[in-house]
Each structure stands twice: as structure tokens, then as C-alpha cells.
C-alpha positions as CSV (number, residue, x, y, z in Angstrom):
1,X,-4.2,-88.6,-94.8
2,X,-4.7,-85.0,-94.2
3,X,-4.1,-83.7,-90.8
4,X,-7.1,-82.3,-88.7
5,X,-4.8,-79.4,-87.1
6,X,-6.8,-75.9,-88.6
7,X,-4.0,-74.1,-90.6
8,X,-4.3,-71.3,-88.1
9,X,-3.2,-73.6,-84.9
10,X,0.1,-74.9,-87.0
11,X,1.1,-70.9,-87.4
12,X,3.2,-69.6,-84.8
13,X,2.2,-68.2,-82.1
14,X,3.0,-64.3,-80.6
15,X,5.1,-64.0,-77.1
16,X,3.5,-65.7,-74.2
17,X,4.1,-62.9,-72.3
18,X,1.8,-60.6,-74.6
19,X,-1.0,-63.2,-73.6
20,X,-0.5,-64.4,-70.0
21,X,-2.0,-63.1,-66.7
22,X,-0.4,-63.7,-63.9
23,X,-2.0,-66.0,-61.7
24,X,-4.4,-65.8,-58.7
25,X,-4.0,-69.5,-57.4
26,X,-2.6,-69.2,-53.8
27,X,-1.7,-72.6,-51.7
28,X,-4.6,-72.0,-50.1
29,X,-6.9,-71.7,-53.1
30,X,-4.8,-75.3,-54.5
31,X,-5.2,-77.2,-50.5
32,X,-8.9,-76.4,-51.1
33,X,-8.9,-78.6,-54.1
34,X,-7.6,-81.1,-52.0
35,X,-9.9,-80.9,-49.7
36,X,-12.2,-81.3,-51.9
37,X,-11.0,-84.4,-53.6
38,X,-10.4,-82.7,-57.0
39,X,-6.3,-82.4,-56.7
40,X,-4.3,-85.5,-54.7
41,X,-1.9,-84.5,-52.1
42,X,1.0,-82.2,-52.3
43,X,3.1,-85.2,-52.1
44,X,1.8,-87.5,-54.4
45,X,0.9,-84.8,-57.1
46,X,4.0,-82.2,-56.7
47,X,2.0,-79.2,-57.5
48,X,3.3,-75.5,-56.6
49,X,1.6,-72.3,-56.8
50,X,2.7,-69.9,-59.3
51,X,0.5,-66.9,-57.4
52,X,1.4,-63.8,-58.5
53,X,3.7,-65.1,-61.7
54,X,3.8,-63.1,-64.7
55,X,4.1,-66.0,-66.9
56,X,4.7,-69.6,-65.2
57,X,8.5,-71.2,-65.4
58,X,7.7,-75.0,-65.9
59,X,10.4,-76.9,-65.4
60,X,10.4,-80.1,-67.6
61,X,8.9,-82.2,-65.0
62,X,5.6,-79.8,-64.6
63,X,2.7,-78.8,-66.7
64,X,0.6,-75.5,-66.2
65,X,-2.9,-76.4,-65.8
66,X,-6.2,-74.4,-64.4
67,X,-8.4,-74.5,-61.2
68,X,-11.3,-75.1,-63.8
69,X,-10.0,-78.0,-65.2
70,X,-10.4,-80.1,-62.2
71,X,-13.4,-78.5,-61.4
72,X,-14.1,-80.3,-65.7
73,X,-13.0,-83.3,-64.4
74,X,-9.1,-83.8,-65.0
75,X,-7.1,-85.1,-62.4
76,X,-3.2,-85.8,-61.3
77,X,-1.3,-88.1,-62.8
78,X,-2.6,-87.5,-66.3
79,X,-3.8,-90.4,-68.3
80,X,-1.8,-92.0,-71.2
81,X,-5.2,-90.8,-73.4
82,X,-5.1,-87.2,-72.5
83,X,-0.9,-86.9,-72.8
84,X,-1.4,-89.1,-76.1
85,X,-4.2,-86.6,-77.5
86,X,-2.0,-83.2,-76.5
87,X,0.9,-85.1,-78.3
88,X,-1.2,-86.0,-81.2
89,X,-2.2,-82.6,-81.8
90,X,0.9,-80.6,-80.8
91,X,-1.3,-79.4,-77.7
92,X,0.0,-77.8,-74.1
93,X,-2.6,-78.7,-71.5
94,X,-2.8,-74.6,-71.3
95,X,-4.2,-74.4,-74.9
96,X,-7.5,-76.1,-74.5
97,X,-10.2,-74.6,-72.9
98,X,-12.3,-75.5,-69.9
99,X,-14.4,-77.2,-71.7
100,X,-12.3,-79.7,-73.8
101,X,-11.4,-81.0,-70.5
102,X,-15.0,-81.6,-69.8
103,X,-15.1,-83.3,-72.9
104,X,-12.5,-85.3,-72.7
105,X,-13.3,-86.8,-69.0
106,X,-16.8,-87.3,-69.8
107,X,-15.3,-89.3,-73.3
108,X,-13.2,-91.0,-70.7
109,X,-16.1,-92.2,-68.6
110,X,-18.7,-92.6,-72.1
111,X,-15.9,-95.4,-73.0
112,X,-14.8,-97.4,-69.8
113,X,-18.0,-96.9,-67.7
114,X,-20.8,-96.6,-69.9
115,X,-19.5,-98.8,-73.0
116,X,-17.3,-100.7,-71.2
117,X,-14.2,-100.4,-73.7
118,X,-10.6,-98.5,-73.3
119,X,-10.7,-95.1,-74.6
120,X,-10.3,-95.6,-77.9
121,X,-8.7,-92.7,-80.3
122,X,-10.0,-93.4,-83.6
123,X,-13.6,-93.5,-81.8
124,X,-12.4,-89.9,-80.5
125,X,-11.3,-88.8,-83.9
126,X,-14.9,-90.0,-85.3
127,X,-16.9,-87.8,-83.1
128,X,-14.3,-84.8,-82.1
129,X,-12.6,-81.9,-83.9
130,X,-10.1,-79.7,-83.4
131,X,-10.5,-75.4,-83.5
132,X,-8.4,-72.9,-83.2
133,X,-9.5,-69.8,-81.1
134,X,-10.0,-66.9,-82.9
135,X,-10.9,-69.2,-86.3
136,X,-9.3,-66.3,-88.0
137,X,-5.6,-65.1,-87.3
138,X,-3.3,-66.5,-84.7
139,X,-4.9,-68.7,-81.6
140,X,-4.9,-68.0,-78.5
141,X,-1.9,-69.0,-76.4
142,X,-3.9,-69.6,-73.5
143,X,-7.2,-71.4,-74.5
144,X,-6.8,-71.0,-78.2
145,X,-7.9,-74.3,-78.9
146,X,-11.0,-76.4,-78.2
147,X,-12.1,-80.1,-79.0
148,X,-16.0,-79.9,-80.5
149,X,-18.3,-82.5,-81.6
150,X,-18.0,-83.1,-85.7
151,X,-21.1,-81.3,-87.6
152,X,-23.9,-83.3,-86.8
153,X,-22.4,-85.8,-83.9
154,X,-24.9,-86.8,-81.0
155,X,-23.7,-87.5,-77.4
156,X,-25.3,-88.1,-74.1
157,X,-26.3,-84.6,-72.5
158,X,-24.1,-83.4,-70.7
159,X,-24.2,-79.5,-69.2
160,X,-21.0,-77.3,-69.5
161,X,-20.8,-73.9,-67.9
162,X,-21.4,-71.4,-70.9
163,X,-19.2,-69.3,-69.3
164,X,-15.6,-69.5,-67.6
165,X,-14.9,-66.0,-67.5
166,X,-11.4,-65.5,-65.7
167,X,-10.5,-69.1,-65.7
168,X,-7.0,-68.2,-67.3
169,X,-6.3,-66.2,-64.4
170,X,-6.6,-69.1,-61.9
């Protein structure tokens, strides 16, 4: 079976450090998601700011996401489905743009609210694809991949921002 990575997301990619901005995210900015019911508590969750950081120092435990992909609908603890699609594809939550997480959530909800089934991968591999960002060259370390309906797939309508300017910054 062939794999559905694009050639140009299996290359490797340049120094992080060439690509990375450092972050804007204060704890204020991160307690407002709290407050809005997008983030759980600090205690429950763990998060930390990395305000100001040229390029965030993850320990093992921690994964660098975006303000914008809880706006998208992703949330703390990550599910067994989204870990199990980053692992499938060789992902890091920071590749995928805004709206992949978008599209994943609302696949999430398509399957256990609407259809009333588990998520169910091979019913994720029949309607998504992977792409590498830019198609041509190296991707993008920080959004260089996105998830997109296969040529010709319908979904339910859904509306995604067409723009996320500055959301790598967050």
C-alpha cells in the first residue's frame, strides 16, 4: 500500500529556528481562554506561556500548539484520534494549520454526534488528504501541512476563516 505522505513532507526539514517567531501568548492572553471555556484550568491542563521565546523548549511531556486551534475546536487532553492521526502521519501538532484542526473537530463531531459512530480512521482516510505547504520544495515547519477533502469529496458546510494571518505568532 502506498503511503499518502507527499514526497515533499517525508524530506527533511531546514532549522526550526530559520522558521519560528517567537511567541505573543502571555498568561493573560492563555487565562482568557479559560475564561472562555476553550483551554481547562492551569491545573488540570499544565499549560505555560512561552511569551517572548525564540523557539519553544518542549519538554517531553508538552506539545506546542496555537491560540487558533482552540478557537478551531481542539481542546486539552488530546484525543486518542487526533494523537493517533499526528502519529500516523509523522505530524507535530505545530505542522497543521488552523484549519486541519477545524477539520478534524468538526470530523470528530460528523462521527459521534451526527452519525452516531466512534471516529473511525479508514472513514477519515476515504474523505481526507494530506499536503505539504509549499507543494513544491520543503514544507513549512510551522503549518506546512494541511488535511483537505479528496478531489471531489462532499461534507456538511461548514465556514473556516479564509484567513489566519499571524496565527503562528500566537
Amino acid at each position: 500500500m502506498a503511503s499518502e505522505i507527499p514526497a515533499a513532507a517525508a524530506a527533511a526539514p531546514p532549522a526550526l529556528e530559520l522558521f519560528w517567531s517567537p511567541s505573543t501568548m502571555t498568561d493573560t492572553d492563555i487565562e482568557a481562554l479559560m475564561a472562555q471555556g476553550l483551554l481547562p484550568e492551569k491545573a488540570i491542563s499544565g499549560w505555560r506561556s512561552c511569551f517572548g521565546e525564540a523557539f519553544p523548549s518542549e519538554d517531553r511531556t508538552e506539545t506546542v500548539v496555537f491560540r487558533s486551534f482552540y478557537e478551531k475546536g481542539s481542546g486539552l487532553p488530546s484525543g486518542a484520534f487526533f494523537r493517533g492521526l499526528l502519529h500516523y502521519y509523522g505530524l507535530e501538532a505545530t505542522h497543521l494549520k488552523p484549519n486541519s484542526i477545524a477539520h478534524i473537530a468538526t470530523f470528530i463531531h460528523l462521527c459521534e454526534g451526527f452519525l452516531g459512530i466512534a471516529r473511525h480512521f479508514n472513514l477519515w482516510r476515504a474523505l481526507y488528504h494530506l499536503r505539504a505547504y509549499p507543494s513544491k520544495g520543503t514544507p513549512d515547519v510551522v503549518g506546512g501541512a494541511a488535511f483537505s477533502l479528496r478531489q471531489g469529496g462532499k461534507y456538511p458546510e461548514a465556514s473556516f476563516k479564509d484567513s489566519n494571518k499571524w496565527w503562528a505568532e500566537e
